[in-house]
PAMAR-584371 format. One line per field, with one value per residue (C-alpha): residue number from 1; residue in three letters; z, y, x; chain. Coordinates in Angstrom, 1 decimal, always signed. Layout:
! PAMAR-584371
num = [NUM_...]
residuo = [ALA_...]
z = [Z_...]
y = [Y_...]
x = [X_...]
cadena = [A_...]
//
This chain:
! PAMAR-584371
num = [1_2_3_4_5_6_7_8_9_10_11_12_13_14_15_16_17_18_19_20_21_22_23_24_25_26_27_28_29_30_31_32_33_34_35_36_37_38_39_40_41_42_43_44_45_46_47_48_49_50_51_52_53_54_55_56_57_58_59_60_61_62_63_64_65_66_67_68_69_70_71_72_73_74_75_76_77_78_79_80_81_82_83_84_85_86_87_88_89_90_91_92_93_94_95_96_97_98_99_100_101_102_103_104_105_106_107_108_109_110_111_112_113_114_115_116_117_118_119_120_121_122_123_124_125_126_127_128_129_130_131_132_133_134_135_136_137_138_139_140_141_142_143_144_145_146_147_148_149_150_151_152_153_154_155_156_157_158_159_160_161_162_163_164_165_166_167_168_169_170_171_172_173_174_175_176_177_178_179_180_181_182_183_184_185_186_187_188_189_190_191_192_193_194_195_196_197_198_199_200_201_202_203_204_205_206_207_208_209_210_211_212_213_214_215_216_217_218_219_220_221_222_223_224_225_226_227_228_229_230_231_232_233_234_235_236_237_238_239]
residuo = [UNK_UNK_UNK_UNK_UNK_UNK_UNK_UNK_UNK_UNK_UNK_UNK_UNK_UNK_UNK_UNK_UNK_UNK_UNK_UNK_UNK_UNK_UNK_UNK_UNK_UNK_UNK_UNK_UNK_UNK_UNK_UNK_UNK_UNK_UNK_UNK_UNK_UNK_UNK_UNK_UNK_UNK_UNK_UNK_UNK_UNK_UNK_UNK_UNK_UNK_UNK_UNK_UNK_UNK_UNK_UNK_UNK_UNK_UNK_UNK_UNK_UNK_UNK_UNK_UNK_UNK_UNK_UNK_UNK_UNK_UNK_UNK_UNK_UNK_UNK_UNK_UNK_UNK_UNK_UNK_UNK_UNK_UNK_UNK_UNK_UNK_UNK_UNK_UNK_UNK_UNK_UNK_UNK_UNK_UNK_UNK_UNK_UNK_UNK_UNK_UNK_UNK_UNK_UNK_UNK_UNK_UNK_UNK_UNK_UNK_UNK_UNK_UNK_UNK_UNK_UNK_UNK_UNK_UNK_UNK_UNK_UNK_UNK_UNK_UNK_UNK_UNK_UNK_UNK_UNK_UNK_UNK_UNK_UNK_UNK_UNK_UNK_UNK_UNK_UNK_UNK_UNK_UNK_UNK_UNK_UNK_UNK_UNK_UNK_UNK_UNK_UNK_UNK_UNK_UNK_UNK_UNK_UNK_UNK_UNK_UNK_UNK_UNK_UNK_UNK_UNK_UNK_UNK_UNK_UNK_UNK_UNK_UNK_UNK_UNK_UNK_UNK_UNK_UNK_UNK_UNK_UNK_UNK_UNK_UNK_UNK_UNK_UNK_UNK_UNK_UNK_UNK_UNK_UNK_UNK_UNK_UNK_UNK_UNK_UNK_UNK_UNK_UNK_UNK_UNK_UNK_UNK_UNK_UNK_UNK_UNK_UNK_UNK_UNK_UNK_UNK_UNK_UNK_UNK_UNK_UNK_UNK_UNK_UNK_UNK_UNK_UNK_UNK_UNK_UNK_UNK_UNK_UNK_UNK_UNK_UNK_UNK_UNK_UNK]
z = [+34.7_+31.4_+30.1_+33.3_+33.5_+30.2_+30.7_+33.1_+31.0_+32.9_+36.3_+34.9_+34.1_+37.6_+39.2_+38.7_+40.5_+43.6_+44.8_+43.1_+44.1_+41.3_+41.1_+39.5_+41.1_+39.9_+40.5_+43.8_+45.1_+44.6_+43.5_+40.1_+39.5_+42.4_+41.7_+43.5_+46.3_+47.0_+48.1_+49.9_+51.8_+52.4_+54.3_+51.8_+50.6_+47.2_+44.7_+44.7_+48.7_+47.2_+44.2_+45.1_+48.4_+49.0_+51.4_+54.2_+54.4_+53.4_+55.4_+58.8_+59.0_+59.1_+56.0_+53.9_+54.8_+53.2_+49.9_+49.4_+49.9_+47.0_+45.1_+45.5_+44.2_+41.6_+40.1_+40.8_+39.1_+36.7_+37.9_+38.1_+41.8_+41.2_+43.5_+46.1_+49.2_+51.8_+54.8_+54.7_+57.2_+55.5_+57.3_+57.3_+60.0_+57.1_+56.8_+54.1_+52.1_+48.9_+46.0_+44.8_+41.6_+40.7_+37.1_+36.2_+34.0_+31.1_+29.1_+25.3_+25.7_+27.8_+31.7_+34.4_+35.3_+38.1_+38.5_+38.3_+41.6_+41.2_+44.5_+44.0_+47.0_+48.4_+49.2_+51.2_+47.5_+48.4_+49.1_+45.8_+44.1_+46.1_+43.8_+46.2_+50.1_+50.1_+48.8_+51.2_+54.5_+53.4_+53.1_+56.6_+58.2_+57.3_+58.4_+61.8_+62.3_+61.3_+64.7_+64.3_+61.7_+58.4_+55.4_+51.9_+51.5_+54.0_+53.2_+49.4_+50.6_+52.3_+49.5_+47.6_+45.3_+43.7_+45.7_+42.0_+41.7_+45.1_+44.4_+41.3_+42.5_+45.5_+42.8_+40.9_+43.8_+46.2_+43.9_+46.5_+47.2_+49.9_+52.4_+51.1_+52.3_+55.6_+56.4_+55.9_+58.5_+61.1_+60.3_+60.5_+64.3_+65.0_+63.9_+65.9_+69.2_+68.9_+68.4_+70.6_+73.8_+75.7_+75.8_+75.3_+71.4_+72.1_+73.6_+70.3_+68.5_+69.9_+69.5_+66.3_+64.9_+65.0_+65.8_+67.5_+67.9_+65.7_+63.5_+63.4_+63.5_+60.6_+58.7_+60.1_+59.1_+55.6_+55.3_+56.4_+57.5_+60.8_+63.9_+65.9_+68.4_+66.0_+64.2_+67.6_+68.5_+65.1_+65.8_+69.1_+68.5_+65.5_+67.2]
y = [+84.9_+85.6_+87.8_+90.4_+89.6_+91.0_+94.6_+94.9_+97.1_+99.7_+98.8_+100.1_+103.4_+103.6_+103.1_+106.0_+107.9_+107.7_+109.7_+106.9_+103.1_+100.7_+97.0_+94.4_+91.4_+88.5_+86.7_+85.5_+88.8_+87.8_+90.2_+90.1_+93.8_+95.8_+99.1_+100.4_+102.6_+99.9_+97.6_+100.1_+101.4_+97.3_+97.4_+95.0_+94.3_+93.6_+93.0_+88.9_+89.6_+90.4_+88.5_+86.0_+87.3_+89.0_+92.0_+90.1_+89.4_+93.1_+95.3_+95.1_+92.7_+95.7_+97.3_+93.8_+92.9_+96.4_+95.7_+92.4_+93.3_+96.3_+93.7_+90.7_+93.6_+95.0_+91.4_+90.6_+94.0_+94.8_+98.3_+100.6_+102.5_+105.8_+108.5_+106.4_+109.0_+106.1_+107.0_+104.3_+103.0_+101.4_+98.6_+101.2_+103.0_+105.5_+106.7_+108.8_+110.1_+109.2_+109.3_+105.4_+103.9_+100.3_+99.1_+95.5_+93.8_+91.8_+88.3_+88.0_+86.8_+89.6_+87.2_+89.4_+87.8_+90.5_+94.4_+97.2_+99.4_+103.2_+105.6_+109.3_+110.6_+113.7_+116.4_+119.9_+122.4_+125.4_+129.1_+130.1_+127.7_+128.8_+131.8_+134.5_+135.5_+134.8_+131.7_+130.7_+132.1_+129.6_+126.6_+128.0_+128.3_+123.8_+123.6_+125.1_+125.6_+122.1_+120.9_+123.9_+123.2_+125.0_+125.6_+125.6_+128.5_+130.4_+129.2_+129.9_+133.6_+133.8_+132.9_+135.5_+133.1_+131.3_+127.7_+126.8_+128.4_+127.1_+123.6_+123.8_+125.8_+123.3_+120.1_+121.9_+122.6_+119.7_+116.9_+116.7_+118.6_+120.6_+118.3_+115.6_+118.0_+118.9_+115.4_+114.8_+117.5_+115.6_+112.4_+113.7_+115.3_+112.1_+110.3_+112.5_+112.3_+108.3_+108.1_+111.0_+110.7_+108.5_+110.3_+107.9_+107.5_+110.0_+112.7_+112.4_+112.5_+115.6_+117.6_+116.6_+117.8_+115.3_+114.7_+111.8_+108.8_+106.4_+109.1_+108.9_+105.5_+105.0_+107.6_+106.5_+102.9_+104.2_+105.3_+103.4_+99.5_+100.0_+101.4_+104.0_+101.0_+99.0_+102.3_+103.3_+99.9_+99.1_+102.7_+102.0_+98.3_+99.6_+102.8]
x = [+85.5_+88.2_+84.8_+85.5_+89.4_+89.9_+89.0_+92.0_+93.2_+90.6_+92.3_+95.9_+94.1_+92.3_+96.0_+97.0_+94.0_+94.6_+91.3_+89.9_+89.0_+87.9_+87.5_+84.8_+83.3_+82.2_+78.6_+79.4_+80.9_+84.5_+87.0_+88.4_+90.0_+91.1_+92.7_+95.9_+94.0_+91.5_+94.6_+95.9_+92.7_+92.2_+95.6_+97.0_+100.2_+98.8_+96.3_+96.4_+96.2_+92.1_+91.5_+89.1_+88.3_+84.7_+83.9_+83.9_+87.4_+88.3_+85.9_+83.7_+81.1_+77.7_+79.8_+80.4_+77.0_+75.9_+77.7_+76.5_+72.8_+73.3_+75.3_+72.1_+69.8_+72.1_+72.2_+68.3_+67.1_+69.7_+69.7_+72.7_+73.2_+74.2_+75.8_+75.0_+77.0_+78.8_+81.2_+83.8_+85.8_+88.9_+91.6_+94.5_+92.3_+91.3_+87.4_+86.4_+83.2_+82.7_+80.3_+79.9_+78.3_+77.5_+77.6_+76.4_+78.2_+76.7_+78.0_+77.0_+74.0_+72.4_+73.3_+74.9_+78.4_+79.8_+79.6_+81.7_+82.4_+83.4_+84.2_+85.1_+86.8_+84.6_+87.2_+86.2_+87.4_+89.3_+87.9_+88.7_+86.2_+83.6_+83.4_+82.4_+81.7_+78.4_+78.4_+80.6_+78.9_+76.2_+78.5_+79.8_+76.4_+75.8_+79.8_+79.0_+75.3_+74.5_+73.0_+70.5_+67.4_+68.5_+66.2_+67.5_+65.6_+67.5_+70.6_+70.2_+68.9_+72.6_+74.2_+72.0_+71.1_+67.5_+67.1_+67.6_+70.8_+72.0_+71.6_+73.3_+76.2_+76.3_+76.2_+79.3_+81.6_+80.2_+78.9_+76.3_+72.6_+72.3_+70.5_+73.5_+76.1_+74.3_+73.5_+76.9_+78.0_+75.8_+76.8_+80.6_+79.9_+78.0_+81.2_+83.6_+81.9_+81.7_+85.0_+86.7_+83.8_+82.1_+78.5_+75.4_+74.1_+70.8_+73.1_+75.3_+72.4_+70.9_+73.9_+74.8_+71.3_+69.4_+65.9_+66.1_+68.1_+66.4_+67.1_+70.5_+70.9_+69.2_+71.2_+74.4_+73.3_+72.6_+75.8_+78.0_+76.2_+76.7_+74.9_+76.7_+77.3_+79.2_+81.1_+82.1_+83.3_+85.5_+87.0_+88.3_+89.4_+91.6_+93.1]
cadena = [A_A_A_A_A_A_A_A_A_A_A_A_A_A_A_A_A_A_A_A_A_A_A_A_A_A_A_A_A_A_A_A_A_A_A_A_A_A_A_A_A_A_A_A_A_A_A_A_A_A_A_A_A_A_A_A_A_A_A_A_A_A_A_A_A_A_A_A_A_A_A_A_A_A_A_A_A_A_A_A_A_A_A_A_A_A_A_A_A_A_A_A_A_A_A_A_A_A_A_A_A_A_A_A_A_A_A_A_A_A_A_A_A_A_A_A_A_A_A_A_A_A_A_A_A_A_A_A_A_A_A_A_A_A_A_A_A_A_A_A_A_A_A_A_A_A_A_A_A_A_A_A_A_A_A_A_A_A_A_A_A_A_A_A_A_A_A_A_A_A_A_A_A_A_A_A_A_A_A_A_A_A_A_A_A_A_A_A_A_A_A_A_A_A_A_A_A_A_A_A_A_A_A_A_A_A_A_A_A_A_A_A_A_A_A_A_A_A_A_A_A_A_A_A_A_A_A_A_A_A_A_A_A_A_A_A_A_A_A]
//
């Protein structure tokens, strides 16, 4: 435990982004660090409101149960998750997208004693970084089109670009690959209609683009730990 607790120094830092949630665990999924947007987005008065806690006193039972499954296989494999895209639901009543890594973090002698969390907040950029009209009819076409089958190749033809070009252009302004940022248009219609209406889970899913129900499910589940059932009940029960 003093191994992790001494790079709080890195939490100080992470304060003062507040697009930005840090904190380190510890073998057993307790929080050690928590930075200043974490406790907030938790609904917590402060940080020793977390320390010691685990997920599943800070988050919904499908989304701690998520966290601790990539935490089990982050400590049995060693292996970093990176980019890993996640629509959150936070205890303020908050959701938000975000691009999430997961760092393990090693004693002297080479044994993992916790991990390192990181979440960049995934905000919509302005026009003017879109760098020019056609571009931006593209990123207008997954915005509005999105429950209609779109092809990269068309929309990089809109944007009067290579599919090369496209991608990389969409990676600069987005951080996320065009199938990211259109699944992420679904999912977001998905989201609104569970929240704001009462249709049935196949009707949402047809016209928010998907193929089928399963389909969405299993994307919403990947997303966020939860099945549109349970994201549609937490919603409700906390507005």
């Amino acid at each position: 435990m003093a191994n992790i607790a001494s790079t709080a120094y890195i939490e100080a830092m992470f304060d003062h982004m507040p697009d930005v949630v840090f904190c380190i665990k510890d073998r057993a999924g307790r929080y050690v660090l928590m930075s200043k947007a974490c406790v907030e987005r938790c609904g917590l008065n402060n940080k020793q409101d977390a320390i010691g806690k685990t997920a599943f006193a800070l988050f919904p039972a499908p989304m701690a149960e998520r966290y601790a499954r990539q935490d089990e296989l982050l400590f049995k494999n060693g292996k970093p998750i990176i980019d890993s895209l996640d629509l959150t639901v936070y205890r303020d009543h908050s959701t938000g997208w975000c691009l999430s890594m997961k760092q393990p973090l090693y004693d002297k002698s080479g044994d993992i004693i916790g991990l390192a969390c990181l979440s960049k907040d995934l905000v919509e950029p302005s026009r003017a970084r879109m760098i020019d009209s056609d571009f931006s009819a593209a990123v207008d076409m997954m915005r509005e089109r999105y429950a209609e089958t779109l092809r990269v190749e068309d929309l990089a033809r809109q944007a009067k670009l290579s599919v090369p070009q496209f991608e990389r252009r969409m990676k600069k302004i987005f951080q996320l690959s065009a199938a990211q940022y259109l699944m992420k248009a679904r999912v977001d219609a998905a989201a609104r209609l569970l929240q704001h209406t009462s249709k049935s889970i196949s009707d949402i899913a047809q016209q928010a683009g998907f193929s089928d129900q399963s389909r969405l499910s299993r994307l919403f589940r990947r997303v966020t730990g939860m099945t549109p059932g349970q994201y549609r009940q937490i919603i409700r029960e906390w507005h």
